[in-house]
C-alpha atoms as an extended CHARMM CRD file, in Angstrom:
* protein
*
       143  EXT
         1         1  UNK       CA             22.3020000000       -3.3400000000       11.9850000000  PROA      1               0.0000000000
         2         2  UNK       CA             25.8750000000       -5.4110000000       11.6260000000  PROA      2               0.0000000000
         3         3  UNK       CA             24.2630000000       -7.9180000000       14.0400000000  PROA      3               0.0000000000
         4         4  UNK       CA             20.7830000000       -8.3640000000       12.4560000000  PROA      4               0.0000000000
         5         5  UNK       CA             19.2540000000       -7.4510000000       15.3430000000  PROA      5               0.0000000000
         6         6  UNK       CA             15.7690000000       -4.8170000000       14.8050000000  PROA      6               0.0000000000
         7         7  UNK       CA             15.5100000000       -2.1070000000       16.8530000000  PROA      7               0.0000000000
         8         8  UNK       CA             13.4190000000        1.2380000000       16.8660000000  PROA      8               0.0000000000
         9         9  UNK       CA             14.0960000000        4.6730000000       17.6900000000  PROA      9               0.0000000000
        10        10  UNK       CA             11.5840000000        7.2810000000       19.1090000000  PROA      10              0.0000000000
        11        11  UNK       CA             12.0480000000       10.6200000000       19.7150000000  PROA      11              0.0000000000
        12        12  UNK       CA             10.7250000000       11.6390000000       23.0390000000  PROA      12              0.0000000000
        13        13  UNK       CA              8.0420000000       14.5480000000       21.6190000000  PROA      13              0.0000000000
        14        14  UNK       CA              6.4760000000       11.8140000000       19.1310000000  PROA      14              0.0000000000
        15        15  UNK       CA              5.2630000000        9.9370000000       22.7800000000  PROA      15              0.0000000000
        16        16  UNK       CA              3.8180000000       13.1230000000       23.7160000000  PROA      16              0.0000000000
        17        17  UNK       CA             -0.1370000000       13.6820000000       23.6640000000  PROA      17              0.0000000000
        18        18  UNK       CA             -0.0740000000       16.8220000000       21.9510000000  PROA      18              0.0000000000
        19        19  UNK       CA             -0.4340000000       17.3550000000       18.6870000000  PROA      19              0.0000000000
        20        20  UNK       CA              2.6520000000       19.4210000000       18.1900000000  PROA      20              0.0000000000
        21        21  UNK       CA              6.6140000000       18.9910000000       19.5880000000  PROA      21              0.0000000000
        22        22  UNK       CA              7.5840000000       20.8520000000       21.6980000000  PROA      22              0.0000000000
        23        23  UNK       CA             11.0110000000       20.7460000000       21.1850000000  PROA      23              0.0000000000
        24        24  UNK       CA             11.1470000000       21.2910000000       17.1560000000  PROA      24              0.0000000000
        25        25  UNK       CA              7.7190000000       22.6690000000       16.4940000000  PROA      25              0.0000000000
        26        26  UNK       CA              6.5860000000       19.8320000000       14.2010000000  PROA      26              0.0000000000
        27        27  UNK       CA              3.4070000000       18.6590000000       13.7690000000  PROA      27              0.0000000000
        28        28  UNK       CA              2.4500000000       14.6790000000       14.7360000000  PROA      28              0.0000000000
        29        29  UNK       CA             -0.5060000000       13.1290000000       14.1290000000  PROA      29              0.0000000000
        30        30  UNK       CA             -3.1400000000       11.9340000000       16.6960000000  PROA      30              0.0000000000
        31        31  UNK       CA             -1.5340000000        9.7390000000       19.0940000000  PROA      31              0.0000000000
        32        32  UNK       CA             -3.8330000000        7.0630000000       17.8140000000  PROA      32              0.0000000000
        33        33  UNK       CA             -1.9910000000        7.0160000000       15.2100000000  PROA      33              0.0000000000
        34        34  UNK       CA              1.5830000000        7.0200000000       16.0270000000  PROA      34              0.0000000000
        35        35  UNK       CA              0.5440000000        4.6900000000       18.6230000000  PROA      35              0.0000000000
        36        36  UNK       CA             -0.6410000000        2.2090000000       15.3450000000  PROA      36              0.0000000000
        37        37  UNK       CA              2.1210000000        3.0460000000       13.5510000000  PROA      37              0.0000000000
        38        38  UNK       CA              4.7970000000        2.2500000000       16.2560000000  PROA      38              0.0000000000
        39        39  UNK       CA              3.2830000000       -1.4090000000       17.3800000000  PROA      39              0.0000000000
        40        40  UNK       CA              3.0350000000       -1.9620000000       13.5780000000  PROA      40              0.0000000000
        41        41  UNK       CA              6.6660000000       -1.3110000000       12.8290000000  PROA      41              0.0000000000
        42        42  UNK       CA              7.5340000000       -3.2370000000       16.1850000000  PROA      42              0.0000000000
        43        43  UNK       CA              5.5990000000       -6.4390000000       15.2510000000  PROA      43              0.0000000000
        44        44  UNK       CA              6.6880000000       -6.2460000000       11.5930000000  PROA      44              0.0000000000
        45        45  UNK       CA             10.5380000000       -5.8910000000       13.2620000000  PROA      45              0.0000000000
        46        46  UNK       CA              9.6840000000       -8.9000000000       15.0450000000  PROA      46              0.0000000000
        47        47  UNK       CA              8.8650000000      -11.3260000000       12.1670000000  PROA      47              0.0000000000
        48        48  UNK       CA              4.7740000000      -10.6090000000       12.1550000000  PROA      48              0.0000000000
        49        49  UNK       CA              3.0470000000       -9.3500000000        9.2120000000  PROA      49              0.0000000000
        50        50  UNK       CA              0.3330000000       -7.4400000000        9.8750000000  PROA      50              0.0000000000
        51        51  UNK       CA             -0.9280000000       -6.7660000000        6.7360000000  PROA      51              0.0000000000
        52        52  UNK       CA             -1.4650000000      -10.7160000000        5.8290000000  PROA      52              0.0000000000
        53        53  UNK       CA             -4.9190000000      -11.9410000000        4.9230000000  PROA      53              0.0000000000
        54        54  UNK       CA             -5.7840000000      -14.9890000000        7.0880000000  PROA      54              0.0000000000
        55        55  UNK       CA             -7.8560000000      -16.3440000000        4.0000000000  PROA      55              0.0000000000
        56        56  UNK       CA             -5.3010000000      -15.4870000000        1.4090000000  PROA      56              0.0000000000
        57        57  UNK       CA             -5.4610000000      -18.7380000000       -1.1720000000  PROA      57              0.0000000000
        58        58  UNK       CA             -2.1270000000      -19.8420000000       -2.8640000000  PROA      58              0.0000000000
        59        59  UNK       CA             -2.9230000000      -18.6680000000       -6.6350000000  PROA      59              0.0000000000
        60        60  UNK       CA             -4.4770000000      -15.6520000000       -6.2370000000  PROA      60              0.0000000000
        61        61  UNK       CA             -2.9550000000      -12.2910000000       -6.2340000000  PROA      61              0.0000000000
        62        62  UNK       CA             -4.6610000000       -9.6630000000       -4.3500000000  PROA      62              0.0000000000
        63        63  UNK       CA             -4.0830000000       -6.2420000000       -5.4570000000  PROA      63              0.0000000000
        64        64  UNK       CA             -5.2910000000       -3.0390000000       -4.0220000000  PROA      64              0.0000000000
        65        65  UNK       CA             -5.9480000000        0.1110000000       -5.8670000000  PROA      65              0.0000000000
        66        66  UNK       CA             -5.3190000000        3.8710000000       -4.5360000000  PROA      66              0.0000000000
        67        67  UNK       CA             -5.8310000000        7.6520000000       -6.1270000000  PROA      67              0.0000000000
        68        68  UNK       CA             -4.6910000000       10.1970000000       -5.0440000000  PROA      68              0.0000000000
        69        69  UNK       CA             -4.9610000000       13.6840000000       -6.8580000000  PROA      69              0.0000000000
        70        70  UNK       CA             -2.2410000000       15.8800000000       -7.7420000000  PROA      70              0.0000000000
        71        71  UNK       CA             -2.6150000000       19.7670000000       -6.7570000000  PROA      71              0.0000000000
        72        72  UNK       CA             -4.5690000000       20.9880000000       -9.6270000000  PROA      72              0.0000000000
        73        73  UNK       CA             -7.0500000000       18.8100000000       -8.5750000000  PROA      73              0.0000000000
        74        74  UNK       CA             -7.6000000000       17.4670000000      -12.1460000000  PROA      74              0.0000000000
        75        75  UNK       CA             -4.4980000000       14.8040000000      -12.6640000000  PROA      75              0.0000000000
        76        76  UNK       CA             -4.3590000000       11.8650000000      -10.1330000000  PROA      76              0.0000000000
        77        77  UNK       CA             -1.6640000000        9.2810000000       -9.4310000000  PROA      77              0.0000000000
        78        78  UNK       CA             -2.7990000000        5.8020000000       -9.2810000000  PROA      78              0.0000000000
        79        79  UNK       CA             -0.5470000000        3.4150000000       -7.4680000000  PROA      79              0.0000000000
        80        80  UNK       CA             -1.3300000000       -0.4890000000       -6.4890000000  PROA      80              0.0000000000
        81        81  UNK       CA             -0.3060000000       -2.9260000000       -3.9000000000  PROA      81              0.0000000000
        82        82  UNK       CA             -0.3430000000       -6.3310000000       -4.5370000000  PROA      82              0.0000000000
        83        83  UNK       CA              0.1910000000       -9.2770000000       -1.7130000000  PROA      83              0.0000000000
        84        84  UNK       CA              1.0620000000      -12.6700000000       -1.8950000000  PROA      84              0.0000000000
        85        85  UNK       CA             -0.7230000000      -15.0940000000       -0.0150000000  PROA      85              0.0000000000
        86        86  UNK       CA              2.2790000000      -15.6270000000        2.7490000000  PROA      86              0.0000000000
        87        87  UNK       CA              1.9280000000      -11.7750000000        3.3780000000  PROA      87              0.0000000000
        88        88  UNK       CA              4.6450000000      -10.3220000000        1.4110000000  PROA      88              0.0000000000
        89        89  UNK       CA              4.1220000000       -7.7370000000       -1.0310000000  PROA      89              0.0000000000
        90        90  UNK       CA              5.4210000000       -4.3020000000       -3.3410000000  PROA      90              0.0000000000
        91        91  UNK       CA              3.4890000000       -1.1800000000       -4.3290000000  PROA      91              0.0000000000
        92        92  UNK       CA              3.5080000000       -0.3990000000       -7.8170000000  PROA      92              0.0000000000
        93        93  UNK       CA              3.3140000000        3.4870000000       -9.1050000000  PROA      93              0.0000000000
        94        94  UNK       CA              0.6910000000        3.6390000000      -11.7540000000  PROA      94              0.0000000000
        95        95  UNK       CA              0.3030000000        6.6880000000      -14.5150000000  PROA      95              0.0000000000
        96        96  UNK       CA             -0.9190000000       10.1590000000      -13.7320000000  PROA      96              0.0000000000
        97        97  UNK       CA             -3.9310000000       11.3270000000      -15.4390000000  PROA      97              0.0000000000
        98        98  UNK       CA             -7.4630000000       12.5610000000      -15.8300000000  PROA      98              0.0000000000
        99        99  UNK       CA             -8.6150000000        9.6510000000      -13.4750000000  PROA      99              0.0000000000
       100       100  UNK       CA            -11.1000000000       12.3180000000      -11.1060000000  PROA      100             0.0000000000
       101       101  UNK       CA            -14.7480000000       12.7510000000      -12.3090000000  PROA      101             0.0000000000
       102       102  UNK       CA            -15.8630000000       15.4640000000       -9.8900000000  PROA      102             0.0000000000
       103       103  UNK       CA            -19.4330000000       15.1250000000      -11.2090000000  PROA      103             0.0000000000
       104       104  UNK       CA            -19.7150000000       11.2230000000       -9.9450000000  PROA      104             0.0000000000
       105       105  UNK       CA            -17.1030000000       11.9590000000       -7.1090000000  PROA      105             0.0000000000
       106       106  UNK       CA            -15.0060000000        8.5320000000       -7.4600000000  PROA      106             0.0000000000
       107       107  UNK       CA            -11.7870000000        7.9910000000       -9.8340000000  PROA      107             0.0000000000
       108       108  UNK       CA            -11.6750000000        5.5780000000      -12.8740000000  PROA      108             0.0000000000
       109       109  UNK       CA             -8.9360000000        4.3210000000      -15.0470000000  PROA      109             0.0000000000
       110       110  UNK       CA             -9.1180000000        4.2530000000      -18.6830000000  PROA      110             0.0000000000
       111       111  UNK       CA             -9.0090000000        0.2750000000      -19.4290000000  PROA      111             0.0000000000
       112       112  UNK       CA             -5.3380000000        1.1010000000      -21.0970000000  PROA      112             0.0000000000
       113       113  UNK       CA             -3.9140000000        2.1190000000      -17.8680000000  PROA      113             0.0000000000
       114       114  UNK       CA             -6.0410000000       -0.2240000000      -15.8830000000  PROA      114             0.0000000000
       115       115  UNK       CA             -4.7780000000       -3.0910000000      -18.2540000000  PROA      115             0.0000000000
       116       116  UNK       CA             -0.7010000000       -1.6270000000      -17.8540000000  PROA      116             0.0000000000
       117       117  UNK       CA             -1.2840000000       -1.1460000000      -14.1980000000  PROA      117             0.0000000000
       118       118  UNK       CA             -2.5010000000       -5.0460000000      -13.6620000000  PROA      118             0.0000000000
       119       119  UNK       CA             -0.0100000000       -6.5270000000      -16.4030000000  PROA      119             0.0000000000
       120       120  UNK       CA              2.8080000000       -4.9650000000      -14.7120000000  PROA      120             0.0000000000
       121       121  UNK       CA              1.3660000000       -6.3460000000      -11.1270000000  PROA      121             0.0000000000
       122       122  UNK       CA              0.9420000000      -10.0610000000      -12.4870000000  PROA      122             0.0000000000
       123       123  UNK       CA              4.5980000000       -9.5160000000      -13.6830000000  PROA      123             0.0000000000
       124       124  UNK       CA              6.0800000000       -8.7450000000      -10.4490000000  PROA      124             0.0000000000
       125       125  UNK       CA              3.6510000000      -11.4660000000       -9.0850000000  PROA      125             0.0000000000
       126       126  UNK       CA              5.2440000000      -14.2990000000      -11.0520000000  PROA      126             0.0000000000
       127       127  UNK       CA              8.8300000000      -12.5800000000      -10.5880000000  PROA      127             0.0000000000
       128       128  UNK       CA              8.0170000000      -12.6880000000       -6.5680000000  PROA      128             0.0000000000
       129       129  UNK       CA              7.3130000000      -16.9500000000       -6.8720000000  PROA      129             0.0000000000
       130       130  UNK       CA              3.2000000000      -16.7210000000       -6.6560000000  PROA      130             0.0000000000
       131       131  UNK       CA              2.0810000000      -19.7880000000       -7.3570000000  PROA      131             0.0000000000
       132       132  UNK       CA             -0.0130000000      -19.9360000000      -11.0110000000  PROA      132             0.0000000000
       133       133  UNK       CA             -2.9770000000      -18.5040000000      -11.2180000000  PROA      133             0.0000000000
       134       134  UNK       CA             -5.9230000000      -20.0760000000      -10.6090000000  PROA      134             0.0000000000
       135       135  UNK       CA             -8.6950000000      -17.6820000000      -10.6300000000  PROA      135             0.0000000000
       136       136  UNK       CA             -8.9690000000      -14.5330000000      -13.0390000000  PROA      136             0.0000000000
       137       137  UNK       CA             -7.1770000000      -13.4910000000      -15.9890000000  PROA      137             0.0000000000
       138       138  UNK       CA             -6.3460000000      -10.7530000000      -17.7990000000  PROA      138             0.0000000000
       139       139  UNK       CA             -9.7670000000       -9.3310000000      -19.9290000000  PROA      139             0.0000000000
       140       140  UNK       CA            -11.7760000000      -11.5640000000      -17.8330000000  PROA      140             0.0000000000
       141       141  UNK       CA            -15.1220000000       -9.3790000000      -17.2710000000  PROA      141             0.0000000000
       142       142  UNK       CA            -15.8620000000      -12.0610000000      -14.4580000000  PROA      142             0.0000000000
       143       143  UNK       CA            -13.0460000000      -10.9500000000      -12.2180000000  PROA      143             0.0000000000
């Protein structure tokens, strides 16, 4: 790491096809994946970004939203990801709450935390050098 130079360590068992190593009994995904994972990490070690939006516009922050529920099965975390249009980016831990509605099947955020969730996202946006807005704003119904 002194030398600034990436590298990447694999343990033999996680190049295996099986589903569980043989050497210390832990469980790895489908190869598929690891296989995914590993040229991902390799090609982000390498200066790519693999997550960068070939159409991303200068002025617009895009910002993805994920759920995820919490044991009970009645509280769920909400968390966002927001990218700037040269590919860089930070995830953002929302609030826990009653965001599940088993009887529709999908989550939804009360506007409050939907409003703290994107005002804190924006925030970071502007702290990270995106460019000024040009599309969108806060309480916009069109957006």
């Amino acid at each position: 790491m002194k030398y600034g130079i990436p590298i990447q360590i694999i343990r033999e068992s996680t190049l295996s096809l099986s589903l569980t190593a043989q050497s210390d009994r832990r469980k790895l995904t489908p190869i598929s994946d690891r296989m995914w994972n590993l040229s991902t990490a390799l090609y982000y070690k390498c200066g790519g970004k693999p997550w960068r939006l070939d159409t991303a516009r200068d002025g617009v922050c895009y910002i993805g939203i994920a759920f995820r529920r919490a044991g009970n099965g009645k509280t769920a975390c909400c968390a966002a990801q927001m990218f700037l249009s040269d590919g860089d980016g930070i995830v953002f831990l929302g609030e826990f709450g009653p965001w599940y509605a088993p009887d529709k099947h999908q989550f939804k955020l009360t506007r409050k935390a939907a409003t703290n969730l994107l005002k804190g996202t924006l925030k970071t946006y502007q702290q990270l050098g995106g460019k000024g807005l040009k599309e969108g704003s806060i309480g916009d119904s069109g957006s």
